[in-house]
C-alpha positions in Angstrom: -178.4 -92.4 31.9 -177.9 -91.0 28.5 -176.2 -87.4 28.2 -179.9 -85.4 27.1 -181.8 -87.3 29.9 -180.2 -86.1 32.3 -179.6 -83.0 31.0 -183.5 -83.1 30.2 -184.4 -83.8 34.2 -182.8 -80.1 35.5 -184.7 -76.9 35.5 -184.5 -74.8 31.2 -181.9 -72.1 32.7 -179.7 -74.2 33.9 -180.1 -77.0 31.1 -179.1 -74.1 28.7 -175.9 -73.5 30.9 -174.8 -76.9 30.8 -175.4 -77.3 27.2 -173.4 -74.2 26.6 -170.3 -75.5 29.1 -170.2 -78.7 27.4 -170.6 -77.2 23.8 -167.6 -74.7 24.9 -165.2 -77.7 26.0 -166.4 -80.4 23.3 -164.8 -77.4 20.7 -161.9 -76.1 23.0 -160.8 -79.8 23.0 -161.3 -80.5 19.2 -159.4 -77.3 18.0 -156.2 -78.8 20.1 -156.8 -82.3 18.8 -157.3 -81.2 15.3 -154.6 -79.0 15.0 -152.2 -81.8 16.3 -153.7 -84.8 14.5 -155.5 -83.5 11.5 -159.1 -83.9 10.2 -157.9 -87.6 9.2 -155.9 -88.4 12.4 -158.6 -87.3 15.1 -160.9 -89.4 16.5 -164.1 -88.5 18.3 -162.7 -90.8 21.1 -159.4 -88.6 21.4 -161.2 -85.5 21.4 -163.7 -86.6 24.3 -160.8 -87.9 26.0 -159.0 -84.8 25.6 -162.8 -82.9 26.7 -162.7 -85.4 29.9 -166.3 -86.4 29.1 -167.6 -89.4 27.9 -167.2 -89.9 23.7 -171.4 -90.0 24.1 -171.6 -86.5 25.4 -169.9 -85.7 21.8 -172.0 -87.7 19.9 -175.0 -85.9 21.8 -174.1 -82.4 20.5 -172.4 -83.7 17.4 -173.7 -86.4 15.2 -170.4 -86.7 13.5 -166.5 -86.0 12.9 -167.3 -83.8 10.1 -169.8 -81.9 11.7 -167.7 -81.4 14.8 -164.8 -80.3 12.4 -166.7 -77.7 10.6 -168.1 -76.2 13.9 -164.3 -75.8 14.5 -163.6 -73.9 11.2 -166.9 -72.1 11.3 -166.0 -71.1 14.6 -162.5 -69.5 13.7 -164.3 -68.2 10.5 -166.9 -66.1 12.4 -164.5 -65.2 14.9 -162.0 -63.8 12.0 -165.2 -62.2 10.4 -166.2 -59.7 13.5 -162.5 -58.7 13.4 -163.0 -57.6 10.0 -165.9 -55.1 11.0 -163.6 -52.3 11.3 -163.0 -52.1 7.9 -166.9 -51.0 7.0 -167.2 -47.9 8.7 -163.3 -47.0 9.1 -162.5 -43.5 7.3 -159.4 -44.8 5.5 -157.0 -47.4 5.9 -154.6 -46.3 8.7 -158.3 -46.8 11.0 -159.3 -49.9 9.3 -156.2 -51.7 8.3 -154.4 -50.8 11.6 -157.9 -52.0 14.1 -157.5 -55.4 11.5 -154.0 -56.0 12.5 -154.9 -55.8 15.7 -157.3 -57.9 16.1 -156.2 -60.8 13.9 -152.9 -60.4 16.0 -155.0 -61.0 18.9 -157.0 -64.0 17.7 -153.4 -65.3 16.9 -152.7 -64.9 20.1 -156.0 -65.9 21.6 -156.6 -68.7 19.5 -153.7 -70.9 18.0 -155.4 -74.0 17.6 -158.6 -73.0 15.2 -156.5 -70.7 13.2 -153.9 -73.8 12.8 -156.7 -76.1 11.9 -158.0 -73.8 9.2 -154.6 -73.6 7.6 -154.2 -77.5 7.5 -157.5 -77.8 5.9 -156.7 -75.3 3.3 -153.3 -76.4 2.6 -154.8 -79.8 2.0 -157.2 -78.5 -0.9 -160.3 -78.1 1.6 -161.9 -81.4 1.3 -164.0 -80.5 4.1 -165.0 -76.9 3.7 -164.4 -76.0 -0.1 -167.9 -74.9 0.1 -167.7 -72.8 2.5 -164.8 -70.9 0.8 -166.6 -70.8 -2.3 -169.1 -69.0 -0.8 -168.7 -67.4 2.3 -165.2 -66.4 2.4 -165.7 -64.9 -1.3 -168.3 -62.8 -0.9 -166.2 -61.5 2.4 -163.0 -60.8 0.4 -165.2 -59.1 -2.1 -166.4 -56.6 0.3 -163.2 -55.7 1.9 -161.4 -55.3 -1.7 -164.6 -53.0 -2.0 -163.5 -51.4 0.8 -159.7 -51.0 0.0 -160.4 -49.8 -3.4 -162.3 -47.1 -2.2 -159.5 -45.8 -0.3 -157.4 -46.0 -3.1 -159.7 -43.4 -5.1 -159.8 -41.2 -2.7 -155.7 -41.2 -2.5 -155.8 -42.3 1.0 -153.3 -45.3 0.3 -151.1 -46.1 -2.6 -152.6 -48.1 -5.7 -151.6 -51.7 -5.0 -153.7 -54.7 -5.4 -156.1 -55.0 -2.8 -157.1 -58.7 -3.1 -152.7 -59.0 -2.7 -152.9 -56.5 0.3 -155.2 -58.6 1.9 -153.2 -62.1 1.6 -150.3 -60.4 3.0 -152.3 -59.8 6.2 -153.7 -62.7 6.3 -150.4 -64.5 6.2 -148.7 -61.5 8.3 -150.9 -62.2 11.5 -151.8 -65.8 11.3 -148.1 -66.4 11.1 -148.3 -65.8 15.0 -150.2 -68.6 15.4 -149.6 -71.7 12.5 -145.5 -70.6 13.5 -146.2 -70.3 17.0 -143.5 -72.8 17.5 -140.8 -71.5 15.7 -141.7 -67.6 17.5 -141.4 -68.9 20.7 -138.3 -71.4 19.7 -136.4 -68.0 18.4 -137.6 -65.9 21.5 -135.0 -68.0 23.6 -137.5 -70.9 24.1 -140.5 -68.6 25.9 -143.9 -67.2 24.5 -144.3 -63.9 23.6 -145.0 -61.7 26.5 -147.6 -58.7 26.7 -145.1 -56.5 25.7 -143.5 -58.0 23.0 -147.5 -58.9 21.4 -147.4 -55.1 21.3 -144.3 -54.4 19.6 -145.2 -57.1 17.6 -148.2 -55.2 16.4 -146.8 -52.0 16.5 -143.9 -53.1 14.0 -146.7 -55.0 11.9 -149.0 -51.8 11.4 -146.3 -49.5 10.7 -144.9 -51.6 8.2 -147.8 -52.4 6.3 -148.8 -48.6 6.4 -145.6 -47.4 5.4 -145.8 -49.7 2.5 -148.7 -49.2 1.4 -148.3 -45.3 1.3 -151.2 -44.2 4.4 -148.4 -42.8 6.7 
């Protein structure tokens, strides 16, 4: 029987739970694949076999490689884009800027695989999701360089170059994850543990701040 009929023959609530659960591993299992293998490397075949569900199930809930692939980014995207929130209502930039470290830091921590598969695809010229940086990720960085430069007027942080500011945390906090490796390789072979994430975040706040004249 094919993956909607049976889904089709259970009761709404529960057909909206499995659709969710299968939805939830189907992109669990293509971040890991797609940060290992690439866009070009991964197959829907490895990613169902990595999801432990028939490659049909995939095909069910997406049509394609490419639109399983940009679920993936759009995912990491959106997920990156709520951590960003603190910066609208924030009163200055030790708030704003220190909530953002945080939570990138987290989503490092929390999810290695789509913030790995983002950096592939970018460092690769975005064949897949130019548009999307065209559009959505600019108007984004526009409204936090809105956001920095206010602080700068009102002399609550030094006058650097917000759109620079910004890369640096960017790069600062994803580090975490796309060098996940190389962390854990120069922290005698073992991940980070809950205490060292929070030095971690500690030391990256403070030196940011610092820098950038807020503390």
């Amino acid at each position: 029987m094919a993956p909607d009929a049976q889904i089709s023959r259970l009761r709404p609530g529960r057909r909206t739970d499995i659709r969710r659960e299968n939805e939830r591993t189907i992109l669990d299992a293509a971040e890991k694949v797609f940060a290992e293998a690439g866009f070009g490397g991964a197959t829907m075949q490895l990613i169902a076999d990595m999801a432990g569900l028939p490659k049909a199930n995939l095909h069910y809930y997406f049509a394609t490689k490419e639109d399983l692939y940009r679920k993936v980014v759009q995912q990491i995207f959106e997920i990156w884009l709520d951590a960003a929130a603190c910066f609208d209502n924030a009163p200055g930039p030790v708030e704003g800027i220190g909530a953002y470290v945080d939570a990138k830091m987290d989503i490092s921590r929390t999810y290695p695989h789509g913030s790995k598969v983002w950096a592939s695809e970018v460092m690769h010229g975005a064949p897949v999701i130019q548009d999307y940086l065209e559009t959505t990720l600019r108007d984004w960085t526009e409204g936090r360089i809105a956001v920095i430069q206010r602080w700068i007027d009102e002399g609550k942080m030094a006058p650097v170059d917000p759109r620079h500011l910004l890369y640096l945390l960017w790069a600062t906090t994803q580090h975490y994850a796309d060098f996940g490796h190389q962390i854990q390789t120069l922290n005698n072979g073992q991940p980070l543990s809950d205490r060292h994430w929070a030095e971690a975040k500690a030391s990256v706040k403070m030196i940011v701040l610092r820098g950038i004249g807020a503390i």
